[in-house]
PDB file as gemmi writes it, atoms N, CA and C in Angstrom:
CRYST1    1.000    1.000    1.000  90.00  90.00  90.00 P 1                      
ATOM      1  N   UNK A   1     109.753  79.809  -0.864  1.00  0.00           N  
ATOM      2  CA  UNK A   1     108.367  79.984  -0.474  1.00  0.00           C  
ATOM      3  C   UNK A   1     107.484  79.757  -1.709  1.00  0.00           C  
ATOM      4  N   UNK A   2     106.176  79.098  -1.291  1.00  0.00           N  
ATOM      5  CA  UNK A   2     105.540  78.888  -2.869  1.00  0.00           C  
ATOM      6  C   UNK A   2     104.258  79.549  -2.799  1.00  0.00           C  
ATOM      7  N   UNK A   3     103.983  79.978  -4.059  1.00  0.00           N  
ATOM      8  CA  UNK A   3     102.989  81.032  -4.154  1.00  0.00           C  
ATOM      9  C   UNK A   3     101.904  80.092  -4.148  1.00  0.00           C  
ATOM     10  N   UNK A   4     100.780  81.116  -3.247  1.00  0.00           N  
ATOM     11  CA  UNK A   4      99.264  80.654  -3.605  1.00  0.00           C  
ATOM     12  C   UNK A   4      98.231  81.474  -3.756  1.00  0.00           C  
ATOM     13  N   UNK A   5      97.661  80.892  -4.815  1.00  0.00           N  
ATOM     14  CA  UNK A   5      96.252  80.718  -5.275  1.00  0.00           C  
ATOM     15  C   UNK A   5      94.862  80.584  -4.859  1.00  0.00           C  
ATOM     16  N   UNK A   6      94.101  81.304  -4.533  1.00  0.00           N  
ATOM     17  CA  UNK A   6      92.816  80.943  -3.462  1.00  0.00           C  
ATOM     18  C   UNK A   6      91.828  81.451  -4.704  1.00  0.00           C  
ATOM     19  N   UNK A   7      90.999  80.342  -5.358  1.00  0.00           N  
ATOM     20  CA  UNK A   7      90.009  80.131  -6.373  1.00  0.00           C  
ATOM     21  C   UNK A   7      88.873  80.598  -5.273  1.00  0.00           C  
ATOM     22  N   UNK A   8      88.151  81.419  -6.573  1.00  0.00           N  
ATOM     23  CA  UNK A   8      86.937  82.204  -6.125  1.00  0.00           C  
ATOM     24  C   UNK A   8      86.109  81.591  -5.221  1.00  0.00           C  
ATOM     25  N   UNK A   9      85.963  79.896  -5.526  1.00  0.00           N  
ATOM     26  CA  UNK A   9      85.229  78.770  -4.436  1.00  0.00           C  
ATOM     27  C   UNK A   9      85.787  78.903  -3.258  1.00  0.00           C  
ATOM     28  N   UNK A  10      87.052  78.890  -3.498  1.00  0.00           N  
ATOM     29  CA  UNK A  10      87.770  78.478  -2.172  1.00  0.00           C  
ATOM     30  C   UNK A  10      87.541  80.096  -1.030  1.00  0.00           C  
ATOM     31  N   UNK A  11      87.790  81.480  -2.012  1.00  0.00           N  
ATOM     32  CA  UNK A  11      87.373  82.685  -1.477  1.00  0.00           C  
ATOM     33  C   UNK A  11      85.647  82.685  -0.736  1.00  0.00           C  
ATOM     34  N   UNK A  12      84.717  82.384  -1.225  1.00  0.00           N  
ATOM     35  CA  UNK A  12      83.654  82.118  -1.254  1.00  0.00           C  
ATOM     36  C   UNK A  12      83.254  81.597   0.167  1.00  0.00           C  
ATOM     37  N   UNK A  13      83.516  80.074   0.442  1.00  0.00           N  
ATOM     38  CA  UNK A  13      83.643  78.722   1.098  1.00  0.00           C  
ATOM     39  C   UNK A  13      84.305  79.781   2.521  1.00  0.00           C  
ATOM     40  N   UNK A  14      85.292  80.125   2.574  1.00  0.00           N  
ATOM     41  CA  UNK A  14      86.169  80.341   3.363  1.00  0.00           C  
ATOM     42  C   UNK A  14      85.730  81.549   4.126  1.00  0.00           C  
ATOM     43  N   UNK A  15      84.896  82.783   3.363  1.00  0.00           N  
ATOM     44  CA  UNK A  15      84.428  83.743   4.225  1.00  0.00           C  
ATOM     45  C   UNK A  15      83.520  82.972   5.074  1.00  0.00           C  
ATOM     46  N   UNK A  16      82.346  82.547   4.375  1.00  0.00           N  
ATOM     47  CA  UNK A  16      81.368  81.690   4.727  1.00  0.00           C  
ATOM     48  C   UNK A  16      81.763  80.942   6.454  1.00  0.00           C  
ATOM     49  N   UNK A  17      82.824  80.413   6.121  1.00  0.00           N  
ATOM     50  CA  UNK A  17      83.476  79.858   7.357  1.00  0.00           C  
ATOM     51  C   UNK A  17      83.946  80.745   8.554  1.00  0.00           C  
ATOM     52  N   UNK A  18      84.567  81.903   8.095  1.00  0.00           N  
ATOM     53  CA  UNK A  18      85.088  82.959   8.758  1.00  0.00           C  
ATOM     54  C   UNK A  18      83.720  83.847   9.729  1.00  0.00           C  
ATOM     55  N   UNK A  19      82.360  84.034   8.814  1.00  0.00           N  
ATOM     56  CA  UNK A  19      81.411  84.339   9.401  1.00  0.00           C  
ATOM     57  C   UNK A  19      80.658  83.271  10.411  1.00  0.00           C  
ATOM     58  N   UNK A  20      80.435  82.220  10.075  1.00  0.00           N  
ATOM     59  CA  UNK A  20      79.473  81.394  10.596  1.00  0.00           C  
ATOM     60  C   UNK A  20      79.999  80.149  11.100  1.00  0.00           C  
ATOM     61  N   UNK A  21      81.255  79.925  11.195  1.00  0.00           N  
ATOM     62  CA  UNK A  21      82.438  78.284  11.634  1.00  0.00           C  
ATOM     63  C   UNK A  21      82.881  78.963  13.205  1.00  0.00           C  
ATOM     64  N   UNK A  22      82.902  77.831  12.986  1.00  0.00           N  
ATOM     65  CA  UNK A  22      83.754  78.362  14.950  1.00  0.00           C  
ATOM     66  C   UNK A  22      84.905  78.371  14.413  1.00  0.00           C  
ATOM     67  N   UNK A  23      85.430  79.752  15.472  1.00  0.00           N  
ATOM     68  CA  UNK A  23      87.075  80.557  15.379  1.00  0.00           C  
ATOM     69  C   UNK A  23      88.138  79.247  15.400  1.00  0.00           C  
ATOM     70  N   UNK A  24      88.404  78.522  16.173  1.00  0.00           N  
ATOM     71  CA  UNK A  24      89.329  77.334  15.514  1.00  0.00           C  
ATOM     72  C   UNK A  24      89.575  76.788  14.446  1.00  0.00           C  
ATOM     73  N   UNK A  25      88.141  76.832  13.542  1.00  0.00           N  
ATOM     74  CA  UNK A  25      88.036  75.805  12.396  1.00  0.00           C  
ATOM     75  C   UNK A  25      89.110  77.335  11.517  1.00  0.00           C  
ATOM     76  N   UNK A  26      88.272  78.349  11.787  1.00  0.00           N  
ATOM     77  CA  UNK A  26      89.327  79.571  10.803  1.00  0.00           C  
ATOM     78  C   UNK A  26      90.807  80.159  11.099  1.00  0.00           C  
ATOM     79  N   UNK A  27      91.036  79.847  11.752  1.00  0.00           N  
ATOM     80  CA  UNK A  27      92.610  79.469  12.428  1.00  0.00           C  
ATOM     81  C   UNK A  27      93.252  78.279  12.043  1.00  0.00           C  
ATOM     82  N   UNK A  28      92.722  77.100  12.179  1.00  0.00           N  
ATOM     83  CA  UNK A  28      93.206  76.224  11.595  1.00  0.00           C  
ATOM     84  C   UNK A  28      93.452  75.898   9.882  1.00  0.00           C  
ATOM     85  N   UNK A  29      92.625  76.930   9.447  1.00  0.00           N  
ATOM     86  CA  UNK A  29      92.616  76.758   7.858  1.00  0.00           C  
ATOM     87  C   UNK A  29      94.022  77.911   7.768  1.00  0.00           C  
ATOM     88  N   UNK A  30      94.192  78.750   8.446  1.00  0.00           N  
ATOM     89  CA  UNK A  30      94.569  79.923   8.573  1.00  0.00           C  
ATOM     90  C   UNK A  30      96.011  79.221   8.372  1.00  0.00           C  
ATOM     91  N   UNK A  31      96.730  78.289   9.454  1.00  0.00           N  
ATOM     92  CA  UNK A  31      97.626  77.638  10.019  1.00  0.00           C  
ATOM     93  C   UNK A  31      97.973  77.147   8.365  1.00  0.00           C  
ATOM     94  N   UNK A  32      97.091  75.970   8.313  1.00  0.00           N  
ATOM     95  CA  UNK A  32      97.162  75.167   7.276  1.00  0.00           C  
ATOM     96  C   UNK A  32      97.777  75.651   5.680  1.00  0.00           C  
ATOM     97  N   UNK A  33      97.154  77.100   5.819  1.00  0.00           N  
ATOM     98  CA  UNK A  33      97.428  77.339   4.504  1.00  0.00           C  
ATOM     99  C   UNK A  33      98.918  78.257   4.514  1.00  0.00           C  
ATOM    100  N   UNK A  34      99.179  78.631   5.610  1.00  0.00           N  
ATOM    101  CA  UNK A  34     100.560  79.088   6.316  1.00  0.00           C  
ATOM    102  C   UNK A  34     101.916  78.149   5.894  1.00  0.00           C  
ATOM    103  N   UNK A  35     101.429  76.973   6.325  1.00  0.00           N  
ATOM    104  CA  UNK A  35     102.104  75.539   6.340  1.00  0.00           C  
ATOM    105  C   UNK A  35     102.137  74.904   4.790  1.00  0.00           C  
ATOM    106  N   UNK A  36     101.399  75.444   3.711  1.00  0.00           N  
ATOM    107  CA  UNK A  36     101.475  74.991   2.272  1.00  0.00           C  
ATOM    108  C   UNK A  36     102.291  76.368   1.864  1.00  0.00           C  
ATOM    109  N   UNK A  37     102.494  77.061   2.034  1.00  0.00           N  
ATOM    110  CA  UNK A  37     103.286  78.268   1.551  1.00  0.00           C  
ATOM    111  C   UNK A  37     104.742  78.179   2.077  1.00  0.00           C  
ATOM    112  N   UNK A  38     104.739  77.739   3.148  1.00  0.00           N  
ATOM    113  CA  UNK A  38     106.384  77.655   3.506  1.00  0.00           C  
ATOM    114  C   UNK A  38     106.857  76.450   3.185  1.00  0.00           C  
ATOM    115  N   UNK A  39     105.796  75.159   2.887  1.00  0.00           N  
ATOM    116  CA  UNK A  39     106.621  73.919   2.838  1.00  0.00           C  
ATOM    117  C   UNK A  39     107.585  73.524   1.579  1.00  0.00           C  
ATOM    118  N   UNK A  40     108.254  72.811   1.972  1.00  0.00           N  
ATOM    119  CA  UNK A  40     109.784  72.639   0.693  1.00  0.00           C  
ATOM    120  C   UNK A  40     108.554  71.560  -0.174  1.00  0.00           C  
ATOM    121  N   UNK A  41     107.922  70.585   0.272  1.00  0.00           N  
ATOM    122  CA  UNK A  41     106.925  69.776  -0.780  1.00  0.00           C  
ATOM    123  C   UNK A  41     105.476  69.792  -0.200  1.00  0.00           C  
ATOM    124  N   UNK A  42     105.023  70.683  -0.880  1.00  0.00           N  
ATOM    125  CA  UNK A  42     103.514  70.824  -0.547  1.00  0.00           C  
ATOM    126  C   UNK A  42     102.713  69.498  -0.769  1.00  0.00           C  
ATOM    127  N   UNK A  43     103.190  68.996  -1.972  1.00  0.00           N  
ATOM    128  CA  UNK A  43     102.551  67.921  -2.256  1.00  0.00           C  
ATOM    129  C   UNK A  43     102.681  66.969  -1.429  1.00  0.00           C  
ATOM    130  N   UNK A  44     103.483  66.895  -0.349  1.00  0.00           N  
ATOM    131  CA  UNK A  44     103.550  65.822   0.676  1.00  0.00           C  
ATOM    132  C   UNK A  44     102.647  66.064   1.815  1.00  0.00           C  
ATOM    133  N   UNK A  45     102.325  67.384   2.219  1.00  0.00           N  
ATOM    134  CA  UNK A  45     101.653  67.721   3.338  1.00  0.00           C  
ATOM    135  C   UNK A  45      99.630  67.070   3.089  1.00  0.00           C  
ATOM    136  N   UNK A  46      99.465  66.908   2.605  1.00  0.00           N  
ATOM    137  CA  UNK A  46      98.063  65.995   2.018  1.00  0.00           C  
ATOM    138  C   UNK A  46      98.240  64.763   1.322  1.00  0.00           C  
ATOM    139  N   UNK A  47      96.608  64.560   1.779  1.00  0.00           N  
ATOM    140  CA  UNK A  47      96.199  62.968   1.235  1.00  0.00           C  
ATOM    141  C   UNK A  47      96.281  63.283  -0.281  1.00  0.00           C  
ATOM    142  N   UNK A  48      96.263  62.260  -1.043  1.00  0.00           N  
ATOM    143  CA  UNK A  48      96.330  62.420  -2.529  1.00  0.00           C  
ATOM    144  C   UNK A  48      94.825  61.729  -2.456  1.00  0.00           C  
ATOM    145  N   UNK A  49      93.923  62.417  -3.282  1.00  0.00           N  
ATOM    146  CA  UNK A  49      92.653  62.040  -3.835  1.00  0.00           C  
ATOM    147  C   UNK A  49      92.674  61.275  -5.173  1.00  0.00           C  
ATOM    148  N   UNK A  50      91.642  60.702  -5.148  1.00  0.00           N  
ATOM    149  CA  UNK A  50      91.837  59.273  -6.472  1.00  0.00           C  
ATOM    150  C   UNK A  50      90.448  60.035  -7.056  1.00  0.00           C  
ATOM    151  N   UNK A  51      89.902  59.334  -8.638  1.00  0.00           N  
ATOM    152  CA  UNK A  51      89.269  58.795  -9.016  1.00  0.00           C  
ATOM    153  C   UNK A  51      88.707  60.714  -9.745  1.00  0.00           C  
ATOM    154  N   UNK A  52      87.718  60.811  -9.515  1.00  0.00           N  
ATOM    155  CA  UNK A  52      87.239  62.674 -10.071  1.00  0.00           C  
ATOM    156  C   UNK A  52      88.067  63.175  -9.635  1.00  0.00           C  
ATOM    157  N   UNK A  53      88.659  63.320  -8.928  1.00  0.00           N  
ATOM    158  CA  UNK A  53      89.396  63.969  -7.971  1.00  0.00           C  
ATOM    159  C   UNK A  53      91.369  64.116  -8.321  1.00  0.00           C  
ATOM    160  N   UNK A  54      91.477  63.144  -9.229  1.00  0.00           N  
ATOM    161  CA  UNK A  54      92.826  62.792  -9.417  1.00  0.00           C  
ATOM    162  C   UNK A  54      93.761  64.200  -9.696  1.00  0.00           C  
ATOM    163  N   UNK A  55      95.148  64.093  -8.624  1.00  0.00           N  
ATOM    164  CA  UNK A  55      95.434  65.710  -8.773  1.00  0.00           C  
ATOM    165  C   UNK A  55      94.904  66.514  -8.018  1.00  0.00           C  
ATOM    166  N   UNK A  56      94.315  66.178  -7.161  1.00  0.00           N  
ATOM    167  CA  UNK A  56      93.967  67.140  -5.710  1.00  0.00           C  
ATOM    168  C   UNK A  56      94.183  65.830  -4.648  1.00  0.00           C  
ATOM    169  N   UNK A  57      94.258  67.413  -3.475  1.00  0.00           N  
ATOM    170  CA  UNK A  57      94.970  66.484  -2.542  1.00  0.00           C  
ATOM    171  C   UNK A  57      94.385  67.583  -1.072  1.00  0.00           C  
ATOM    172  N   UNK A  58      93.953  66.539  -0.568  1.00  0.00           N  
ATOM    173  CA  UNK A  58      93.434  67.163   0.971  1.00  0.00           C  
ATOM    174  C   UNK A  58      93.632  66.726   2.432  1.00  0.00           C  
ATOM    175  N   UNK A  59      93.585  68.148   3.276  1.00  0.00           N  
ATOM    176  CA  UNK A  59      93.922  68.093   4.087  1.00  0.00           C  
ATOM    177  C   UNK A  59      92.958  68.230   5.373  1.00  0.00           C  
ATOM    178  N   UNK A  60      92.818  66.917   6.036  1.00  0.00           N  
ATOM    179  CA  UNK A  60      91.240  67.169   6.771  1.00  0.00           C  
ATOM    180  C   UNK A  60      91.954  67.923   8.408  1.00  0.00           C  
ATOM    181  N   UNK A  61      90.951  68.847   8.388  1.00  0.00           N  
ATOM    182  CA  UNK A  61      90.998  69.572   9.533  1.00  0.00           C  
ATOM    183  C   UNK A  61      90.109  68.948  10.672  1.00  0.00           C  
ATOM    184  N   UNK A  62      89.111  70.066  10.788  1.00  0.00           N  
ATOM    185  CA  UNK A  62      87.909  69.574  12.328  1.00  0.00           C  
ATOM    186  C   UNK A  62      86.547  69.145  11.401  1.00  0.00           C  
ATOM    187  N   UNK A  63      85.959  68.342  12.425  1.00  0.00           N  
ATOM    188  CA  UNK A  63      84.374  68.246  12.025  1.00  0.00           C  
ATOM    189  C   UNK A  63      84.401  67.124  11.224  1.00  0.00           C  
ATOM    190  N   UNK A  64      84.911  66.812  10.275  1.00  0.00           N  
ATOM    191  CA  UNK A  64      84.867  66.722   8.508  1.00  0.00           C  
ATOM    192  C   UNK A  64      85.169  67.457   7.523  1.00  0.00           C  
ATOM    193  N   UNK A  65      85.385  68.497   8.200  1.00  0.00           N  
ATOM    194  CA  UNK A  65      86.012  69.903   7.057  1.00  0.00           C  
ATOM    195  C   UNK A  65      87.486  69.308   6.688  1.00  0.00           C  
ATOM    196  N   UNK A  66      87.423  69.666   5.323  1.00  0.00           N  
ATOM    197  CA  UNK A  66      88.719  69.310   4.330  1.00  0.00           C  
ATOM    198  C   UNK A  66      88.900  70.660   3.818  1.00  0.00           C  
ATOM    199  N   UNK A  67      90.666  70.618   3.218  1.00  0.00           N  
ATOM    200  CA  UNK A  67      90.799  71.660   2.996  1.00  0.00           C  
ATOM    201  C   UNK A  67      91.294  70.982   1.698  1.00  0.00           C  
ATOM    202  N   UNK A  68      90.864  71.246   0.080  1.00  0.00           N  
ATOM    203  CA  UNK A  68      91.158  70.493  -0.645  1.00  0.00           C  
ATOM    204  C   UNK A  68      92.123  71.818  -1.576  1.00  0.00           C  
ATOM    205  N   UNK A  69      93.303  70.796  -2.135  1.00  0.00           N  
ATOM    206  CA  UNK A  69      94.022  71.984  -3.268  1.00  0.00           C  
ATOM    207  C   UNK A  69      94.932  71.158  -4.212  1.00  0.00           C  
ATOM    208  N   UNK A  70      95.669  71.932  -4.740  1.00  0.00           N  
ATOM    209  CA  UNK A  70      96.352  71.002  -5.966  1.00  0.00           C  
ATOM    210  C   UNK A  70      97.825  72.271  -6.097  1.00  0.00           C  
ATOM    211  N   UNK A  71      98.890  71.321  -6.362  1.00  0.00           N  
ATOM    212  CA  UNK A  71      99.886  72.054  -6.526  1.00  0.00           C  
ATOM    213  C   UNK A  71     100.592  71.598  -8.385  1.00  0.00           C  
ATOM    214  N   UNK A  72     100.704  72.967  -8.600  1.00  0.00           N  
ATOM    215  CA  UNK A  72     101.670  72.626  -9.981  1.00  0.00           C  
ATOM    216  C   UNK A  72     102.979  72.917 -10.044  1.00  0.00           C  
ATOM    217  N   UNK A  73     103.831  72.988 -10.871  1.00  0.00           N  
ATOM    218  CA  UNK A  73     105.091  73.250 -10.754  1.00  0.00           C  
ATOM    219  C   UNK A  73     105.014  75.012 -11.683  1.00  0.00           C  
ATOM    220  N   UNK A  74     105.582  76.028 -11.649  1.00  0.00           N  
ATOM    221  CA  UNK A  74     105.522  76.855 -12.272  1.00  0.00           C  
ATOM    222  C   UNK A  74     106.870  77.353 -12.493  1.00  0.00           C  
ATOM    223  N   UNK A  75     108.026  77.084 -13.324  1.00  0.00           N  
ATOM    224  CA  UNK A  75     108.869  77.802 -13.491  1.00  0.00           C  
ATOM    225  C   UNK A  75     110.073  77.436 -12.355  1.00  0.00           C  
ATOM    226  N   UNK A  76     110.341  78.503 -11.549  1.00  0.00           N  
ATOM    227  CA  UNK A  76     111.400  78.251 -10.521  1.00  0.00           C  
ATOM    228  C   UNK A  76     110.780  77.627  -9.218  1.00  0.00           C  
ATOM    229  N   UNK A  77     109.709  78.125  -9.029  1.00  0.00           N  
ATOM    230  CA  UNK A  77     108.576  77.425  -7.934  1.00  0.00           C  
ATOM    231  C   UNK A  77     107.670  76.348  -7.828  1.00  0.00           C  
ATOM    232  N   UNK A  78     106.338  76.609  -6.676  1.00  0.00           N  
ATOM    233  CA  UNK A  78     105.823  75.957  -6.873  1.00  0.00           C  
ATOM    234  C   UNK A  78     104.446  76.524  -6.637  1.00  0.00           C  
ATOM    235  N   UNK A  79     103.266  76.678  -7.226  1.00  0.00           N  
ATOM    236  CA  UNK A  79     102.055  77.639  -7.643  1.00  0.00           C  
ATOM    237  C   UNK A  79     100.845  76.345  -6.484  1.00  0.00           C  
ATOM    238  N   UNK A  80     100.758  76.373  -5.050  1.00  0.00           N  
ATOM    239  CA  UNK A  80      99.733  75.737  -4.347  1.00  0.00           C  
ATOM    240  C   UNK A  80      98.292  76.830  -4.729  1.00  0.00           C  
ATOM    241  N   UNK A  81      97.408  75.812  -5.208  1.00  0.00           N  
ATOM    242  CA  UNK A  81      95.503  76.448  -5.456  1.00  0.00           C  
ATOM    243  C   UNK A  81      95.258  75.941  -4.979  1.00  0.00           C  
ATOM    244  N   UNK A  82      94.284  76.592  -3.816  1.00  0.00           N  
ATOM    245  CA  UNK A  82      93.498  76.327  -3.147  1.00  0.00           C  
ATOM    246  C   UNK A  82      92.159  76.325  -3.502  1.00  0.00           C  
ATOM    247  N   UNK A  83      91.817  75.298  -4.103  1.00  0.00           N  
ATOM    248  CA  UNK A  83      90.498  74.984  -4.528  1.00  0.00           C  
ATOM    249  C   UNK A  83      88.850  75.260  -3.887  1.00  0.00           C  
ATOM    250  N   UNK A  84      88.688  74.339  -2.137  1.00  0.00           N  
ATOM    251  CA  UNK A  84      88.063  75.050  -1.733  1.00  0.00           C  
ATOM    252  C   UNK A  84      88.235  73.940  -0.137  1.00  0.00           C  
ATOM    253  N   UNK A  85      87.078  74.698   0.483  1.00  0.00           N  
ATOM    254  CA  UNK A  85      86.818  74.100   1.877  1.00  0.00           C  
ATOM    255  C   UNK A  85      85.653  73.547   2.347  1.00  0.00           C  
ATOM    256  N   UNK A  86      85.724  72.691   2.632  1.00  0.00           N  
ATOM    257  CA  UNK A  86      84.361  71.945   2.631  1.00  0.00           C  
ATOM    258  C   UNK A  86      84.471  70.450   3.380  1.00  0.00           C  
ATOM    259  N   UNK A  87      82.870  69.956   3.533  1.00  0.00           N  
ATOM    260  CA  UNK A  87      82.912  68.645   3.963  1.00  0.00           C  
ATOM    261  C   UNK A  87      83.184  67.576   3.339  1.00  0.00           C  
ATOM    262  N   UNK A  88      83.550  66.193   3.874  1.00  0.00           N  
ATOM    263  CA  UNK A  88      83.820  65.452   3.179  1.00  0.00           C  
ATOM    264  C   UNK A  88      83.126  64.649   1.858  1.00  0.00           C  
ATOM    265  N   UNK A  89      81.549  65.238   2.110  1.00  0.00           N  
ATOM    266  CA  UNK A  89      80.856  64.544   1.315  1.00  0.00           C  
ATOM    267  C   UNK A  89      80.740  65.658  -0.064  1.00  0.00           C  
ATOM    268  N   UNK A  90      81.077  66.871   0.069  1.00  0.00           N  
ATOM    269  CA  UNK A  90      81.307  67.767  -0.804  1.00  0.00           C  
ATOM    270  C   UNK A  90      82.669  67.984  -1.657  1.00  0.00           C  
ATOM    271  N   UNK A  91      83.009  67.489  -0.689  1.00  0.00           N  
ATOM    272  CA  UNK A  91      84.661  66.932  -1.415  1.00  0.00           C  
ATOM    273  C   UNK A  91      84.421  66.500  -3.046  1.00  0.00           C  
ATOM    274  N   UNK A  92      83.967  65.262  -2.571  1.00  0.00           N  
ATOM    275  CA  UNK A  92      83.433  64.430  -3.853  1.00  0.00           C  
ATOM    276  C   UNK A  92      82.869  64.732  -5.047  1.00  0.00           C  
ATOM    277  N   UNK A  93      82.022  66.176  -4.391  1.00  0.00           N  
ATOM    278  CA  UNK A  93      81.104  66.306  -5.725  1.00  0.00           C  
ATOM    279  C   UNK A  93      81.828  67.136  -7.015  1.00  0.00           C  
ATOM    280  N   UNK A  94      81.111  66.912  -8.169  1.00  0.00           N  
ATOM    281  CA  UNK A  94      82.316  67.153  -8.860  1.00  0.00           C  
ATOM    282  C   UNK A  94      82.750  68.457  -8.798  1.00  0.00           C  
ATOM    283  N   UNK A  95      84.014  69.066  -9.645  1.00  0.00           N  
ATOM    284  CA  UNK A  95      84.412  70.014  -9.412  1.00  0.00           C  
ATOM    285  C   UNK A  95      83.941  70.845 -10.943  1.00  0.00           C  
ATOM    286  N   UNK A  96      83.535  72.295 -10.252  1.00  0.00           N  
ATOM    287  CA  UNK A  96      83.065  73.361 -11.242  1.00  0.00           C  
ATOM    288  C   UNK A  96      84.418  73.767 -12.415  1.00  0.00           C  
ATOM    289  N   UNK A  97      83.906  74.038 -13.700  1.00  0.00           N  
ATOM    290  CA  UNK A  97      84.474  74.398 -14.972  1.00  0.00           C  
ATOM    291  C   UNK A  97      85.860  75.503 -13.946  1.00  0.00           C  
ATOM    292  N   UNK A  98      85.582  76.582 -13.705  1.00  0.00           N  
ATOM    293  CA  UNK A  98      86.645  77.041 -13.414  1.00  0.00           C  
ATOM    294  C   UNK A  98      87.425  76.101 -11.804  1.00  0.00           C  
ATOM    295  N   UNK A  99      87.019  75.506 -11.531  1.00  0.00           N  
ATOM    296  CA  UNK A  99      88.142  74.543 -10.405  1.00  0.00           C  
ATOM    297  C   UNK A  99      88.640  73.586 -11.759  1.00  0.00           C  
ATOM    298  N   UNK A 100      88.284  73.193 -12.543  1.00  0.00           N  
ATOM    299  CA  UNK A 100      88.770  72.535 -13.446  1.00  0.00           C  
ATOM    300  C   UNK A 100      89.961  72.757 -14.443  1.00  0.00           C  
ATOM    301  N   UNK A 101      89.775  74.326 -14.628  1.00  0.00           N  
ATOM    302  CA  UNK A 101      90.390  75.037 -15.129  1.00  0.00           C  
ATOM    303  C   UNK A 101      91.700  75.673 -14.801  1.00  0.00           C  
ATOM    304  N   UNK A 102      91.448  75.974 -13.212  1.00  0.00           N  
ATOM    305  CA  UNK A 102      93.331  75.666 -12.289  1.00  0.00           C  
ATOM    306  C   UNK A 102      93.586  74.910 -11.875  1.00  0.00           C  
ATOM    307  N   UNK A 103      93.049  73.255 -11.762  1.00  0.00           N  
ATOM    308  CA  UNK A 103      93.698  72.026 -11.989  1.00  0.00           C  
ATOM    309  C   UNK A 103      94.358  71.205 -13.233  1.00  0.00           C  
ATOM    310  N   UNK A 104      93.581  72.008 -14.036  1.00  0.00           N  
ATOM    311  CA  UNK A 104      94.232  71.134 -15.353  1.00  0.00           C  
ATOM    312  C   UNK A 104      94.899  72.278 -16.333  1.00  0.00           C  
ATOM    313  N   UNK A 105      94.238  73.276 -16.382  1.00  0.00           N  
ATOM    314  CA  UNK A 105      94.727  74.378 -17.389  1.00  0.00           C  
ATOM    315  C   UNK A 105      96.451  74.871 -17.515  1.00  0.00           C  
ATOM    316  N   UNK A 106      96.552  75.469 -18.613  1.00  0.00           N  
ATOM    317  CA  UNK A 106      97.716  75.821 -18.836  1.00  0.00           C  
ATOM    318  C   UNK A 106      98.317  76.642 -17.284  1.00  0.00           C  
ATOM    319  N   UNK A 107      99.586  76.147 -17.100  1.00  0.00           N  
ATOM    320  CA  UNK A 107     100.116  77.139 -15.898  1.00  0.00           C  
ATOM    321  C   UNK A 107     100.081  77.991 -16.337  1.00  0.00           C  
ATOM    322  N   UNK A 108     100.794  78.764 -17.594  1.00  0.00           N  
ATOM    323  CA  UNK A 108     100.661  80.111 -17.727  1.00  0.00           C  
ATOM    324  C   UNK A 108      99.405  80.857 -18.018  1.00  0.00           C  
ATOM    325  N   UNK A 109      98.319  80.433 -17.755  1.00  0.00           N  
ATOM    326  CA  UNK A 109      97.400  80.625 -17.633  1.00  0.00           C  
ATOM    327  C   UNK A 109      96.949  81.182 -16.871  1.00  0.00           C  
ATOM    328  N   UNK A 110      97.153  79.998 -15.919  1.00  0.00           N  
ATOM    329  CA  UNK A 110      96.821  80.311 -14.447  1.00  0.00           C  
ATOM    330  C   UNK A 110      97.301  81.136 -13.824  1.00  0.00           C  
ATOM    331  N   UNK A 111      98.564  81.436 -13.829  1.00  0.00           N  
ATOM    332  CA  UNK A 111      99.539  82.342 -13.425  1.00  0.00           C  
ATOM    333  C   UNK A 111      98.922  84.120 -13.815  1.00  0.00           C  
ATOM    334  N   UNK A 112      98.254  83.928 -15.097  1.00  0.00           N  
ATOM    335  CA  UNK A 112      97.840  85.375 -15.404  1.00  0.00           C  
ATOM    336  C   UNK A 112      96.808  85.649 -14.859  1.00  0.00           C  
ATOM    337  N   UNK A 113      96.155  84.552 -14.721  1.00  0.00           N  
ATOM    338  CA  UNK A 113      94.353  84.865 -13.838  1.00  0.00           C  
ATOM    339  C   UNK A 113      95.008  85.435 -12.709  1.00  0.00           C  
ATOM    340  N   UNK A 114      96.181  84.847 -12.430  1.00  0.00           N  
ATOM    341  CA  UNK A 114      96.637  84.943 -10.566  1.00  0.00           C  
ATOM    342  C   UNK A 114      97.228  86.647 -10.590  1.00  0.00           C  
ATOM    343  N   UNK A 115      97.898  87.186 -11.414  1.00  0.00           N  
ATOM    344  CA  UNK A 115      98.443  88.350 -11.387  1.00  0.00           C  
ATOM    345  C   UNK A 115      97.276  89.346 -11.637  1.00  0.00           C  
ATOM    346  N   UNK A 116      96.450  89.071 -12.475  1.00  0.00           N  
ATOM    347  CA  UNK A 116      95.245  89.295 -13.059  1.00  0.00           C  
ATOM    348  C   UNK A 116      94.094  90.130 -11.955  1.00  0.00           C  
ATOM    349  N   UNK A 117      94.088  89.356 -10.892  1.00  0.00           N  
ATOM    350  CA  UNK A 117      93.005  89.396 -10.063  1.00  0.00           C  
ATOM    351  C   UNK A 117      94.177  90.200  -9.262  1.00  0.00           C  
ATOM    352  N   UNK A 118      95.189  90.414  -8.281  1.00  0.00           N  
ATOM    353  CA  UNK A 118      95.632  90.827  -7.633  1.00  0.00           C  
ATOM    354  C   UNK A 118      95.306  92.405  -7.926  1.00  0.00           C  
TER     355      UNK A 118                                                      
END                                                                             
């Protein structure tokens, strides 16, 4: 099973959705992120994003809603962040210092923010 990560954006984004999205769209993220925790290669279950984006990888749900995240390798596992949720045209825009920071930053890093916050 691989551990995940839900970045403050992605916490943020996702209530937001939970209050004001229709109940499918939050079920389906619900599903989705169910389905990156049990999968043997997360990294296969999404599109791979190019260009700003390189190293994330998303998974479009309803509407235009994407569910964008990035997986690293950590040790015996595999550490899926969930970056955030959003439309496609938000997808694009660039990504904030701390989304930057559990895409590219040291795993053990990341790993302590992750124990950190729990």
């Amino acid at each position: 099973m691989n551990r995940v990560l839900l970045t403050p954006t992605f916490e943020r984004r996702f209530a937001h959705k939970r209050r004001k999205g229709p109940q499918n769209l939050v079920s389906l993220i619900d599903t989705k992120v169910l389905e990156l925790r049990h999968a043997d290669r997360p990294d296969l279950v999404g599109e791979r994003k190019s260009s700003p984006l390189q190293g994330t990888l998303g998974i479009p749900l309803i509407r235009g809603t994407r569910l964008l995240y990035a997986v690293r390798s950590s040790g015996e596992g595999r550490l899926v962040i969930l970056l955030r949720v959003c439309s496609h045209k938000e997808t694009y825009s660039s990504l904030r210092a701390i989304e930057q920071f559990y895409l590219r930053g040291d795993v053990t890093q990341v790993e302590q923010r992750l124990t950190a916050r729990r």
